[in-house]
Every structure is written in structure tokens, then in C-alpha cells.
C-alpha positions as CSV (number, residue, x, y, z in Angstrom):
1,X,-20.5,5.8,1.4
2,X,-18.0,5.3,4.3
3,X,-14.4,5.9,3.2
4,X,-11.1,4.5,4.4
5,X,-7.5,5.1,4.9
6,X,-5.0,3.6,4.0
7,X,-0.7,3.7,2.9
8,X,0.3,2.3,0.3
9,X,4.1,1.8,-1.2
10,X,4.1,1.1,-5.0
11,X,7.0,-0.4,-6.8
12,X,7.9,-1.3,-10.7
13,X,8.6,-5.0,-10.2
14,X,7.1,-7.9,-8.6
15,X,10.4,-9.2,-7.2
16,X,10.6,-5.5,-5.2
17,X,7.7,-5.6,-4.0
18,X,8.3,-9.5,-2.5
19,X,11.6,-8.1,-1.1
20,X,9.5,-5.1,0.5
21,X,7.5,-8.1,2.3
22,X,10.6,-9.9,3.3
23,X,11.9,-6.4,4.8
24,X,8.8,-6.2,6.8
25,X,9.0,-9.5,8.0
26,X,12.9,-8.5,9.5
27,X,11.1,-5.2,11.8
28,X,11.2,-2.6,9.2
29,X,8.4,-0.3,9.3
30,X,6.2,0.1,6.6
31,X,6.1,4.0,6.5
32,X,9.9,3.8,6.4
33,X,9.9,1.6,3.5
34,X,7.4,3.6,1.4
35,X,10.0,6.5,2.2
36,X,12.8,4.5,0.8
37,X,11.0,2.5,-1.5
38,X,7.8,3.7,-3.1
39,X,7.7,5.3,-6.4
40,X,4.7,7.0,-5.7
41,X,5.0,10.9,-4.8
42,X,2.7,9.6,-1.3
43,X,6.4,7.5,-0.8
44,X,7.1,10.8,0.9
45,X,4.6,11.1,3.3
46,X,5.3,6.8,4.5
47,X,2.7,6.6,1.8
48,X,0.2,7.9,3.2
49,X,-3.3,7.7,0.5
50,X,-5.6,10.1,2.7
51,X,-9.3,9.3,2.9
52,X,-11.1,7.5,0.2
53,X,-14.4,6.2,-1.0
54,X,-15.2,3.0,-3.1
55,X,-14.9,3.7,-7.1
56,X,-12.1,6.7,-6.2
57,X,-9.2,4.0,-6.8
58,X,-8.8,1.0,-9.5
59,X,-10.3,-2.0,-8.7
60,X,-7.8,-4.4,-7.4
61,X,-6.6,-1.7,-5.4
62,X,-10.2,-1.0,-3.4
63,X,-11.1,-4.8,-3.4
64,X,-7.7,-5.6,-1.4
65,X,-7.7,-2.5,0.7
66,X,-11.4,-2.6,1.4
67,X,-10.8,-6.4,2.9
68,X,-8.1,-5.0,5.0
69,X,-8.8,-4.5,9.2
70,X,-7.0,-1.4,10.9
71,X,-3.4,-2.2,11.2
72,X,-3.4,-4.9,8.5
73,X,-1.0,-5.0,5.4
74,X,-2.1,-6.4,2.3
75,X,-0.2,-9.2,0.4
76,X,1.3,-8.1,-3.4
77,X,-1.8,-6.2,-5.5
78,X,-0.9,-5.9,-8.9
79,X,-2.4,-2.9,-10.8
80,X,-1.5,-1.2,-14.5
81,X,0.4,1.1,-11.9
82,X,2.7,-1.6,-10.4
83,X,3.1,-3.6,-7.5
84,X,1.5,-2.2,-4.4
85,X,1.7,-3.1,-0.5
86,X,-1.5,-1.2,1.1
87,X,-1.8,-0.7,4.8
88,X,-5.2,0.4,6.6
89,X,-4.7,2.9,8.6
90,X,-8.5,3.6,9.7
């Protein structure tokens, strides 16, 4: 099973997560958002995920991280946990 890694910054509300993108958009970096941003404890680390294998995350999660290249930032993935923005990191 080949794993992946990926960031991800996670967020209450859809309309913070659509100003996240919008932030993006104006140069700011995605690890420095997750810092500011993310209410995930990874927010700390530019949230950083680690290394991980299908079936480890919720679905909608791994299907839109999974169909990300290196480098690539997904659009808005809903989850029971929030709002997320992934990146792929490798």
C-alpha cells in the first residue's frame, strides 16, 4: 500500500475555509495559514498530516488528497470534522 503526504488546514465554517482560498490566491503560504488558521493541533506544524495509507483517513478526505499531484492544493473537502484545504506534500 503506497502512502502519501500531505497538510492539511481545517476550519469550522465553509465561508473560512473560501476566505483561506482567497488568502492563497493574494501569495499567502499555505503552511502559514494552517498556523494562523487551522483548528487542527497539526495547525502548528503548517499542518503538516505525516505519512499515510488509504483507509487511515475518512473518505472524502483520502479521495481528494489521493487525486492530488506533489505541490497541488485541494479545493474545499467537507468532512464531519469541518472544512479542509489539503496540500500534497509527497
Amino acid at each position: 500500500m503506497s502512502k502519501i503526504t500531505c497538510s492539511h488546514i481545517l476550519v469550522d465554517q465553509k465561508f473560512e475555509a473560501e476566505d483561506l482560498v482567497k488568502k492563497l490566491a493574494d501569495g499567502k503560504t499555505f503552511e502559514e495559514l494552517a498556523k494562523d488558521f487551522s483548528s487542527c493541533p497539526s495547525g502548528k506544524e503548517g499542518g503538516d498530516l505525516g505519512a499515510f495509507g488509504k483507509g487511515m483517513m475518512v473518505k472524502a478526505f483520502e479521495v481528494a488528497a489521493y487525486a492530488l499531484k506533489v505541490g497541488e492544493i485541494s479545493e474545499i473537502v467537507p468532512t464531519q470534522f469541518g472544512y479542509h484545504l489539503i496540500k500534497r506534500t509527497a
